[in-house]
RONU-586939 format. One record per residue: residue in three letters; z, y, x of N, C-alpha, C in turn. Coordinates in nm, 3 decimals. Layout:
- ALA,Z,Y,X,Z,Y,X,Z,Y,X
...
END
This chain:
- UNK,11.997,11.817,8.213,11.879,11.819,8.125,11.754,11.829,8.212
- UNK,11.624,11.708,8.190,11.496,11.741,8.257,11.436,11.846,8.199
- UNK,11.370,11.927,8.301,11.237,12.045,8.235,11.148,11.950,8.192
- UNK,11.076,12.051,8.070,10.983,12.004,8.058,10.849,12.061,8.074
- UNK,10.732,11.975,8.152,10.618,12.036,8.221,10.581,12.174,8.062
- UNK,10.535,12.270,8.161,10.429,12.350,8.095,10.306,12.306,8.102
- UNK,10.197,12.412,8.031,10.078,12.423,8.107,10.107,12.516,8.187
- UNK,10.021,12.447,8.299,9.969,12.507,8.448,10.072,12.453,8.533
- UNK,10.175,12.388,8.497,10.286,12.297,8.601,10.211,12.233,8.668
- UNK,10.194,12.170,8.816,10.106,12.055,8.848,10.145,11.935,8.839
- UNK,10.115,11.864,8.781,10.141,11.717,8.721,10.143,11.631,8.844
- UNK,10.239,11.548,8.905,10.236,11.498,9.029,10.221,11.359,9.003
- UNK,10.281,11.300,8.926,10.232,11.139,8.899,10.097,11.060,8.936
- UNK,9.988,11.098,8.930,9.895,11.093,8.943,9.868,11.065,9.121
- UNK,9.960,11.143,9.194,9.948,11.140,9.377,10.057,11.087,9.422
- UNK,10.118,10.985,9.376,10.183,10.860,9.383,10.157,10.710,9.405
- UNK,10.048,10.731,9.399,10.015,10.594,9.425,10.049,10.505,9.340
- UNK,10.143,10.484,9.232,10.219,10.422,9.158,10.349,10.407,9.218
- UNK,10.396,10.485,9.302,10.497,10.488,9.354,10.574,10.499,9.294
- UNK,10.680,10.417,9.173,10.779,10.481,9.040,10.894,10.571,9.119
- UNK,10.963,10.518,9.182,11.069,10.593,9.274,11.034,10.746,9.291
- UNK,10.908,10.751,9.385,10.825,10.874,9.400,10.835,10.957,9.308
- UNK,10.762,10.883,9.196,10.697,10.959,9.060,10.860,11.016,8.977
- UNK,10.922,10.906,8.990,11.047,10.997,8.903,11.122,11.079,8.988
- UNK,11.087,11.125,9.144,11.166,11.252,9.198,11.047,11.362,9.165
- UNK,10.938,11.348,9.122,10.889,11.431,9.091,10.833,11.495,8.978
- UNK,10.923,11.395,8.871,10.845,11.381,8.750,10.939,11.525,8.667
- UNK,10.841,11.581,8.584,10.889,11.702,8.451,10.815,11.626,8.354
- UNK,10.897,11.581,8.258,10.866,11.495,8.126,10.720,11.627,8.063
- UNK,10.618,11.546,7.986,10.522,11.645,7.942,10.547,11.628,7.770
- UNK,10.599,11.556,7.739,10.598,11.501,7.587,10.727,11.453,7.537
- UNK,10.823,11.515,7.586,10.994,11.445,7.569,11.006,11.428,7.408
- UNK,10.981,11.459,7.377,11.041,11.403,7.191,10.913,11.305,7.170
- UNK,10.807,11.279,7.227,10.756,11.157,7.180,10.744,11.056,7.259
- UNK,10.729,11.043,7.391,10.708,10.936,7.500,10.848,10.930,7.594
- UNK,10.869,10.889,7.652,10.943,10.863,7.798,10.896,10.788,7.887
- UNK,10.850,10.761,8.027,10.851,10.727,8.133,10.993,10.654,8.148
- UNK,10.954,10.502,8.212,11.039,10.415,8.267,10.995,10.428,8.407
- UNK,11.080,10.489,8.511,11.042,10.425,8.613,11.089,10.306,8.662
- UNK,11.021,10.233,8.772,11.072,10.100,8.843,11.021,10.072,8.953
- UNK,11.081,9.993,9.036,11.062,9.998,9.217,10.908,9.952,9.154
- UNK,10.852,9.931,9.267,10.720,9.850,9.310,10.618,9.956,9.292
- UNK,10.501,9.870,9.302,10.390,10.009,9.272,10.335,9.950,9.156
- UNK,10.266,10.069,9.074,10.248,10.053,8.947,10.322,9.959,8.870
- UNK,10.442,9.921,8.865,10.531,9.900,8.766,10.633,9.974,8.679
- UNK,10.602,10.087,8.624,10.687,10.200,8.559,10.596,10.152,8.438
- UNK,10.623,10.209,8.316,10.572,10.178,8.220,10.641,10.337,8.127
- UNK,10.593,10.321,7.982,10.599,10.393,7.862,10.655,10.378,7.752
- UNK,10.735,10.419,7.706,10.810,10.393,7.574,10.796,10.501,7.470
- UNK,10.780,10.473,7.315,10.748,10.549,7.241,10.909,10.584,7.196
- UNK,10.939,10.753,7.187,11.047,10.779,7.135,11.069,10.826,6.949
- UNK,10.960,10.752,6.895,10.934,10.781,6.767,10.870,10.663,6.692
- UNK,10.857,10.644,6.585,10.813,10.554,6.480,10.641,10.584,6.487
- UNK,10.576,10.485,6.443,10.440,10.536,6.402,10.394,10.463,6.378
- UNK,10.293,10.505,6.249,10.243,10.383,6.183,10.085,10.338,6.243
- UNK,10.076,10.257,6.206,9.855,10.235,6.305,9.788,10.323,6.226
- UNK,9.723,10.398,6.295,9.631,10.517,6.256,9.691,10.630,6.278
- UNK,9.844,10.664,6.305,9.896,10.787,6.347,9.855,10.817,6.505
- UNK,9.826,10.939,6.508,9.783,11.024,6.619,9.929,11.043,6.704
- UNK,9.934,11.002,6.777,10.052,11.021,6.858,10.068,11.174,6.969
- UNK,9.913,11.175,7.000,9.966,11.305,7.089,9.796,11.377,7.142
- UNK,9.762,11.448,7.129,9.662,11.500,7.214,9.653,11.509,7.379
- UNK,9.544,11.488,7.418,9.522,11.476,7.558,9.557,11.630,7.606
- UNK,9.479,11.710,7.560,9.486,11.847,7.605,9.650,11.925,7.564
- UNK,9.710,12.058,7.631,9.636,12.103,7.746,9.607,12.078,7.833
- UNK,9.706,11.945,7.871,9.750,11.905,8.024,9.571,11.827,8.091
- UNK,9.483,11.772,7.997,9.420,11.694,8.059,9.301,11.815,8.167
- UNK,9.266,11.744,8.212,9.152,11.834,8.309,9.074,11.696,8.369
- UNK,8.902,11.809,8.419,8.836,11.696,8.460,8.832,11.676,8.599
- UNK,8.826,11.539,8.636,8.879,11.544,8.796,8.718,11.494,8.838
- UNK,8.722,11.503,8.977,8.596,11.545,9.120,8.572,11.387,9.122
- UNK,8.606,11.298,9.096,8.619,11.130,9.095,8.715,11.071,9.021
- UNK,8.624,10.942,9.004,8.725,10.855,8.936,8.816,10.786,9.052
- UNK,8.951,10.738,8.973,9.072,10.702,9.046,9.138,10.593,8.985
- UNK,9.247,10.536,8.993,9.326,10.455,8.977,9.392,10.538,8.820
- UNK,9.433,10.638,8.805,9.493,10.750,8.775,9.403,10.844,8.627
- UNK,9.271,10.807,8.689,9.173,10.879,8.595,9.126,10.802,8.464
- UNK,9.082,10.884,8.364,9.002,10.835,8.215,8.888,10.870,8.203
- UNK,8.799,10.793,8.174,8.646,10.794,8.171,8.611,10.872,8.024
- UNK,8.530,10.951,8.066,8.545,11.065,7.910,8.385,11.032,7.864
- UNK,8.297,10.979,7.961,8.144,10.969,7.933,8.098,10.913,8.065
- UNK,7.939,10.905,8.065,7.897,10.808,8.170,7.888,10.840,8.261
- UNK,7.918,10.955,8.309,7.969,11.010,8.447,8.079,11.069,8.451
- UNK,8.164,11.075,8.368,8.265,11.217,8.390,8.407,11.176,8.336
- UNK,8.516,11.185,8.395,8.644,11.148,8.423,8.754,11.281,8.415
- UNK,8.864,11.216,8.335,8.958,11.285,8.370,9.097,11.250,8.434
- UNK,9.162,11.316,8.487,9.304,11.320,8.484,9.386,11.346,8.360
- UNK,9.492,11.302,8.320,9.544,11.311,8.209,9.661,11.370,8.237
- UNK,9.691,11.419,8.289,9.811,11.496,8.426,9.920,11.533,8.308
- UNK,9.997,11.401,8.223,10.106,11.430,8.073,10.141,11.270,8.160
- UNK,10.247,11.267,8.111,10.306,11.159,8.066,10.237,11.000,7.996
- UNK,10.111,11.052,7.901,9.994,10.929,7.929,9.984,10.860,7.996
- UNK,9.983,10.904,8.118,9.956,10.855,8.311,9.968,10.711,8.298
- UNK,10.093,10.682,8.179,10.216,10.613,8.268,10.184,10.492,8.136
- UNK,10.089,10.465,8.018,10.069,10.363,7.895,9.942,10.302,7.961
- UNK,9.991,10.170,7.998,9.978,10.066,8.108,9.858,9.988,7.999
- UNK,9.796,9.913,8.073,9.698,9.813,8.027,9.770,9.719,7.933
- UNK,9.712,9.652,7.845,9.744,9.545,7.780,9.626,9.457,7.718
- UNK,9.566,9.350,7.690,9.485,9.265,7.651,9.540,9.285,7.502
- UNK,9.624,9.334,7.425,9.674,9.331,7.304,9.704,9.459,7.274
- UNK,9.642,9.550,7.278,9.717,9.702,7.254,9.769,9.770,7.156
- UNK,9.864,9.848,7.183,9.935,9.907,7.030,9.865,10.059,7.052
- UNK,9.828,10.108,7.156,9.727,10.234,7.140,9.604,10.235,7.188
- UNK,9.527,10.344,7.091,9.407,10.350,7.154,9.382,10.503,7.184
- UNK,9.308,10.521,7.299,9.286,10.630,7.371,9.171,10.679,7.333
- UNK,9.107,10.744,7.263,8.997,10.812,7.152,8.951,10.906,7.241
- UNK,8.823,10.906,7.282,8.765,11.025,7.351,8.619,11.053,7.281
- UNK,8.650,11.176,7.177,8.558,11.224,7.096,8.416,11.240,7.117
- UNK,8.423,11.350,7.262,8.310,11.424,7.352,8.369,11.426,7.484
- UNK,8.246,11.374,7.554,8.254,11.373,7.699,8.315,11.525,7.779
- UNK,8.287,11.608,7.695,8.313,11.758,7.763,8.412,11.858,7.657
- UNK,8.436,11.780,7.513,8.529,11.829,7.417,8.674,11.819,7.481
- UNK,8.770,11.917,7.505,8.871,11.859,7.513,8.938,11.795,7.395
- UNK,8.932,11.929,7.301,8.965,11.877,7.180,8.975,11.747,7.091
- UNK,8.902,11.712,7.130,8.852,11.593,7.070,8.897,11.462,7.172
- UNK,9.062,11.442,7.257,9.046,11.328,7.288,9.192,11.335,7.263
- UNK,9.275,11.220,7.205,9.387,11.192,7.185,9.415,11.045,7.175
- UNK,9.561,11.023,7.174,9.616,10.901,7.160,9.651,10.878,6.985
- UNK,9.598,10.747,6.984,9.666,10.673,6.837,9.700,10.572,6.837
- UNK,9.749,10.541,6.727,9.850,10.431,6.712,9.792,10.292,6.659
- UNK,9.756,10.196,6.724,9.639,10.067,6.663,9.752,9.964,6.599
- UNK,9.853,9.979,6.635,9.933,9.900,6.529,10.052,10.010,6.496
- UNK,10.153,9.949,6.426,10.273,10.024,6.414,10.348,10.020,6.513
- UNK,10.433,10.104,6.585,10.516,10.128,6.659,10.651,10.136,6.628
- UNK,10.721,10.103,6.681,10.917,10.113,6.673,10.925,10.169,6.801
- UNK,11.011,10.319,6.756,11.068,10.345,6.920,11.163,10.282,6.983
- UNK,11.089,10.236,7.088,11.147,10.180,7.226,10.994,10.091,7.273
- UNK,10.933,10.142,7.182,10.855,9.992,7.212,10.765,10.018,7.342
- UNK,10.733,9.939,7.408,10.617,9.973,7.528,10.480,9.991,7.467
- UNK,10.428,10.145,7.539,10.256,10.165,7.464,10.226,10.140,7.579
- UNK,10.062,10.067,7.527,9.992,9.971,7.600,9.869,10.014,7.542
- UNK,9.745,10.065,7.625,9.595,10.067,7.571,9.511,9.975,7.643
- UNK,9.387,9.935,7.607,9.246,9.836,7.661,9.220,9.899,7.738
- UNK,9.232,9.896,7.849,9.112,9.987,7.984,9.025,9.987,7.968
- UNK,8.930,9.872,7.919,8.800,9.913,7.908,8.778,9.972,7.828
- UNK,8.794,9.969,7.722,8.780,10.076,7.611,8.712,10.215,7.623
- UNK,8.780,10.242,7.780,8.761,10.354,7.837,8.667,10.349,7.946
- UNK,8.697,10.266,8.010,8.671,10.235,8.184,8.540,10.119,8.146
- UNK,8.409,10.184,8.236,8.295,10.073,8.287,8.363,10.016,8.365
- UNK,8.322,10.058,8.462,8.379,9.994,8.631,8.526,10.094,8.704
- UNK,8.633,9.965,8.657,8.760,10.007,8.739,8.751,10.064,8.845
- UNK,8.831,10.168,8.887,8.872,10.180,9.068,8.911,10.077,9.112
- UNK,8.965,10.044,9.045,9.088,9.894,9.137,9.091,9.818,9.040
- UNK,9.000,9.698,9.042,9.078,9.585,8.978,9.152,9.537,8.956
- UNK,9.201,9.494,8.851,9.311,9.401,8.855,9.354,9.254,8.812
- UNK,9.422,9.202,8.812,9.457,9.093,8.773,9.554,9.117,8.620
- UNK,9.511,9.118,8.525,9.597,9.120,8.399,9.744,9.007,8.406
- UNK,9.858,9.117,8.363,9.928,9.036,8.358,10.009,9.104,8.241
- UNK,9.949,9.114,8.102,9.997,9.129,7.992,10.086,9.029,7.887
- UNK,10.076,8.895,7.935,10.151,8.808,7.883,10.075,8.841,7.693
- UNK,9.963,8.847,7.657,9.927,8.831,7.550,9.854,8.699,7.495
- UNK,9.922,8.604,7.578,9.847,8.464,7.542,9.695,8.441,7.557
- UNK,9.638,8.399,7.483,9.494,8.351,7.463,9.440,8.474,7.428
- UNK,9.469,8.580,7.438,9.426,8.714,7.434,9.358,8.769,7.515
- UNK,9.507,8.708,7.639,9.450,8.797,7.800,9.330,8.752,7.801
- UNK,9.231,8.868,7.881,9.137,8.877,7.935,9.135,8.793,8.130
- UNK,9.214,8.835,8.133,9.261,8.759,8.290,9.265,8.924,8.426
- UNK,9.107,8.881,8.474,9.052,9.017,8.545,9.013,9.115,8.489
- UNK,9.062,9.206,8.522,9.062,9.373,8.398,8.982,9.453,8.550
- UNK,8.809,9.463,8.508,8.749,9.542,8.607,8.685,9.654,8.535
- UNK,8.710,9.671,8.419,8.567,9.738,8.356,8.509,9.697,8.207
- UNK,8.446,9.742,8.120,8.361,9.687,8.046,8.222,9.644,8.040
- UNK,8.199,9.726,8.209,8.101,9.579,8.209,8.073,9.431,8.254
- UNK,8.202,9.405,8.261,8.195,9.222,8.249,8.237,9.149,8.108
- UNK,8.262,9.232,8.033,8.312,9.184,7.886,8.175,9.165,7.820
- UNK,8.179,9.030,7.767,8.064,9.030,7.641,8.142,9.106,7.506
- UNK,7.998,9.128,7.465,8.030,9.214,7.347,8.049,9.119,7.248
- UNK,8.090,8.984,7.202,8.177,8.928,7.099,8.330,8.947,7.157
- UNK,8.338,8.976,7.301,8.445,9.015,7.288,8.528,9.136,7.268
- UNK,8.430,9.278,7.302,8.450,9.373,7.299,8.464,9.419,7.155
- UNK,8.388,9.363,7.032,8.383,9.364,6.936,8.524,9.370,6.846
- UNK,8.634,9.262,6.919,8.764,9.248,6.880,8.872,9.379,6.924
- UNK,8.831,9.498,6.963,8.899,9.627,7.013,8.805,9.698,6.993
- UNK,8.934,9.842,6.957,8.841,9.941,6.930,8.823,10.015,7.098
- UNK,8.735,10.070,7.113,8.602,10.088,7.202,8.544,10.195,7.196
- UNK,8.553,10.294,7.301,8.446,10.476,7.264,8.335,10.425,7.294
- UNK,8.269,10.521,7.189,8.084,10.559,7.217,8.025,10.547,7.345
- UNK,8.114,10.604,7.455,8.053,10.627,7.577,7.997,10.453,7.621
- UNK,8.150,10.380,7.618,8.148,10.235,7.675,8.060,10.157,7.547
- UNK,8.050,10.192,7.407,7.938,10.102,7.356,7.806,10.125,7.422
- UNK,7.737,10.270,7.423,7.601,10.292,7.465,7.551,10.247,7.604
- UNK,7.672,10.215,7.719,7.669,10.135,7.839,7.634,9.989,7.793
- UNK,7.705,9.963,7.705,7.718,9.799,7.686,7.531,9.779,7.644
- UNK,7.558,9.835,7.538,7.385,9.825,7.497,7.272,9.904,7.573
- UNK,7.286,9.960,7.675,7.160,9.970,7.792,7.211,9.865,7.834
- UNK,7.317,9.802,7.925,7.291,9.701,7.976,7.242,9.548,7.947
- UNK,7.227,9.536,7.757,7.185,9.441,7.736,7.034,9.498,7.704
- UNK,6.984,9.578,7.683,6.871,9.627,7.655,6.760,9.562,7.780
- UNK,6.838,9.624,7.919,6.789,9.605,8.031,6.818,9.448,8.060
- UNK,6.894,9.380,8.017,6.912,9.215,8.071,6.748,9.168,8.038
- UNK,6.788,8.992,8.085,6.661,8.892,8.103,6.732,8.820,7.970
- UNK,6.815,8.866,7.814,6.801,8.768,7.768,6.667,8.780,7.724
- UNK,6.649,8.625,7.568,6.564,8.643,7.501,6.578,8.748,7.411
- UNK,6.504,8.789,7.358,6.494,8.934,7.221,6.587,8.875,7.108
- UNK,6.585,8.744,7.097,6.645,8.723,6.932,6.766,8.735,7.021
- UNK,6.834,8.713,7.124,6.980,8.716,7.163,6.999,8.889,7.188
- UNK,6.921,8.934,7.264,6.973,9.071,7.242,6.991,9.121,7.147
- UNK,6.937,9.080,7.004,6.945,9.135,6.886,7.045,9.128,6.825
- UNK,7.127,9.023,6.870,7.233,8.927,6.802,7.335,9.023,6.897
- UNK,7.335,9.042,7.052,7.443,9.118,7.069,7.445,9.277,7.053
- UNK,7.328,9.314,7.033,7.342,9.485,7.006,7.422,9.489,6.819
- UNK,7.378,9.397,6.804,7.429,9.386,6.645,7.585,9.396,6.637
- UNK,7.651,9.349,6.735,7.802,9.358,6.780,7.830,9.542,6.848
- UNK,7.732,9.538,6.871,7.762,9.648,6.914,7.799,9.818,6.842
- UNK,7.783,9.807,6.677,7.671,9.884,6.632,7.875,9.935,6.614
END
């Protein structure tokens, strides 16, 4: 039988590098009756499976206790507001990008813990792989990447951030406060014309 993390366990996934091998000699499940961790060779290829049903709009799990705010952003970290990041040091770690997502990662208040959890944007069947929008969360990635979600005419392609997404596209996912009010200073501050900024803050609202 695996332990399962407390609070105050130190969550090691996170100082892996994506090392799955690594991560599962060091892993204490944080959420065993609702998630599981797949590990798999390579780096960052482990993924997430839901061990429960859920319908879209069910709350799957709270961030806290385990989350805390970390000294920099990382590969590893969640953008909680326009400067400030966390570690999610649960089993979260490990619900991988997707251009099509079945969760969304809700961060209430930049400094609330309370207020940040996982939900369910479509229905779920357990086994299924959870998958959230990075940007959603994330301006500017640590590490870029190359999307390889296999969501068709969906994918986005390069997953750096939300600020290379236009907002007709951002419009099609749900999206925190923090990353709308970025989107709209940065069109505020652009060289369009006024009737076009108007037209994209209007996406924004």
């Amino acid at each position: 039988m695996t332990a399962t993390a407390s609070v105050g366990d130190a969550y090691q996934g996170h100082l892996t590098a994506g090392d799955g091998m690594l991560a599962s000699r060091l892993h204490k499940p944080t959420h065993a009756s609702l998630v599981q961790v797949v590990f798999n060779n390579g780096s960052y290829n482990s993924h997430l499976i839901s061990l429960q049903n859920f319908a879209r709009g069910d709350k799957i799990s709270s961030f806290s206790p385990h989350a805390d705010f970390a000294a920099k952003k990382s590969y590893s970290t969640v953008q909680t507001g326009e400067d400030t990041h966390i570690e999610l040091n649960s089993d979260l770690l490990y619900c991988n990008h997707s251009c099509d997502p079945n969760v969304a990662f809700v961060i209430g208040d930049a400094k609330d813990k309370a207020s940040w959890y996982a939900r369910a944007e479509k229905d779920i069947k357990k086994g299924d792989i959870l998958t959230f929008f990075y940007p959603s969360t994330e301006w500017h990635m640590s590490q870029p990447f190359e999307c390889a979600c296999n969501s068709g005419s969906r994918c986005l392609g390069q997953i750096d951030g939300a600020h290379s997404i236009e907002p007709k596209t951002l419009k099609g996912y749900f999206v925190n406060n923090h990353i709308l009010e970025l989107k709209r200073n940065q069109v505020q501050s652009s060289n369009l014309a006024d009737a076009d900024k108007q037209a994209q803050l209007a996406l924004l609202q």
